[in-house]
N, C-alpha and C positions, 0 to 999 in steps of 0.2 A: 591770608593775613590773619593776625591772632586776631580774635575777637575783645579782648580785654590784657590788661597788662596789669601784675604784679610791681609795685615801688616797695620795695626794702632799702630803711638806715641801720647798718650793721655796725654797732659803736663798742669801741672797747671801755670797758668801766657803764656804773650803772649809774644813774641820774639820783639821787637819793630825794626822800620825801620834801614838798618843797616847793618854793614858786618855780624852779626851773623843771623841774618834772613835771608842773601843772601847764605850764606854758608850752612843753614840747606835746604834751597829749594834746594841745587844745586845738595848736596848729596841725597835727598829724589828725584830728577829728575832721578839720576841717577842708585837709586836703583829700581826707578820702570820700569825703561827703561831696565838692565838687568833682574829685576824676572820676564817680561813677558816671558821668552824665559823660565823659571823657574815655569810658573803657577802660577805667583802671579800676582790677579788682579788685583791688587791696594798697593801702599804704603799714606798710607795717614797719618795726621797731624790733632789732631783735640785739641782745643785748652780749655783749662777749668777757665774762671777767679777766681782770686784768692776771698776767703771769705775776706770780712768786719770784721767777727767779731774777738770784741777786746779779747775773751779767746784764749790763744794756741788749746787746747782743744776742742771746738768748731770751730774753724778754720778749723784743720785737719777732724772733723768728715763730717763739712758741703763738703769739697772739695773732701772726701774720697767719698759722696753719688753722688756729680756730676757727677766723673769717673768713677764710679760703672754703672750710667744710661748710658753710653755710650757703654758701653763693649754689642759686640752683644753675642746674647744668642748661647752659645757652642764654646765660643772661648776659646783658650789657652789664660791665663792670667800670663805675666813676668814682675815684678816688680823691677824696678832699686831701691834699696837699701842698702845702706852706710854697712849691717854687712851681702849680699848677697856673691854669689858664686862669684869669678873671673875666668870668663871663655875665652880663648885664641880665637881669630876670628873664627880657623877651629872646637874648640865644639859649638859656636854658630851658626855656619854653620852647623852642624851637628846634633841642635836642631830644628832645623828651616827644614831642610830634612824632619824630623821623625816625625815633627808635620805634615807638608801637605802628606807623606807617609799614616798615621793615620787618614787623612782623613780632620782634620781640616781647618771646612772652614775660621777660622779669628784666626789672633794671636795681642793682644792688648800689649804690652810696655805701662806700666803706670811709667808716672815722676811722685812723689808728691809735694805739694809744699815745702816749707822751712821748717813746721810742721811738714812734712812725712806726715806717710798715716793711718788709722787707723788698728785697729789691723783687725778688718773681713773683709777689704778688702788685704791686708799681707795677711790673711789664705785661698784667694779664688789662690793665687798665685800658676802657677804650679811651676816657678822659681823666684829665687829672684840675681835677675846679679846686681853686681858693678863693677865698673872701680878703682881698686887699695884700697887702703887705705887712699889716700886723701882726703880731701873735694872739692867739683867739683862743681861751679855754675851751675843751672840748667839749664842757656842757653847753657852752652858748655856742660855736660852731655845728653840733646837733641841732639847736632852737631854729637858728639862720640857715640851716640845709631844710628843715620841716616848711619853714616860712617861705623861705622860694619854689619848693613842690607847692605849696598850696599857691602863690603870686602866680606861677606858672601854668597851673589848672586854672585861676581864674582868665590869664591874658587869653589860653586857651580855646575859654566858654565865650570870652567877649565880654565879661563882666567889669564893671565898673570898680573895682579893688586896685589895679594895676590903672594908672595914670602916667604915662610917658610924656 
């Protein structure tokens, strides 16, 4: 069994200076401050610029290869996606267990951009989580993916944040 596990949000476009850039560091401080106690070595942020190019179509493919080269080899891959599972904090807490249980040493959260994502990177997904039925900017879709890693470490630890 891994002794610790890597959490990466791999988002296309960068968060600019800001209350949303301070609110994602703040919640990403504090989920990595709880998964240490949890065996998580890291929450990390890694950032993907968006394509240039003027096809949809090529957009998504060029940004799908980006985030594809970043995903370390043998991670759990969960893609936030608008027609994905909506899962309540304690089954993402509950997925996020049974991956580092299993040994897994990294789990990647991929945003895509506004294009979405292509379809072979969808197919390397072992989940595909959304937040409701709404459409959700991808900077506060980041905020709300950071906030549930960290809800999720706390239902975790047993702490008192998470009240069901």
């Amino acid at each position: 069994m891994t002794l610790s596990m890597r959490l990466i949000v791999a988002a296309v476009g960068r968060l600019k200076q800001g209350p949303e850039r301070e609110l994602a560091a703040w919640y990403c401080k504090r989920a990595a401050t709880t998964g240490r106690l949890l065996g998580w070595r890291q929450v990390e942020i890694i950032e993907i610029r968006e394509s240039r190019a003027q096809d949809r179509d090529r957009r998504r493919i060029e940004e799908s290869i980006a985030l594809a080269n970043i995903i370390p080899d043998g991670a759990v891959v969960a893609v936030l996606d608008e027609r994905g599972e909506n899962l309540d904090s304690a089954a993402l807490a509950g997925l996020i267990r049974q991956w580092r249980a299993d040994g897994c040493a990294s789990v990647c959260f991929i945003i895509g951009g506004a294009d979405g994502l292509a379809p072979n990177l969808l197919q390397r997904a072992k989940v595909r989580l959304a937040f409701g039925a709404a459409t959700w900017p991808h900077q506060l879709v980041r905020i709300m993916l950071l906030e549930q890693m960290y809800r999720a470490g706390t239902i975790l630890a047993g702490h008192p944040y998470h009240r069901a």
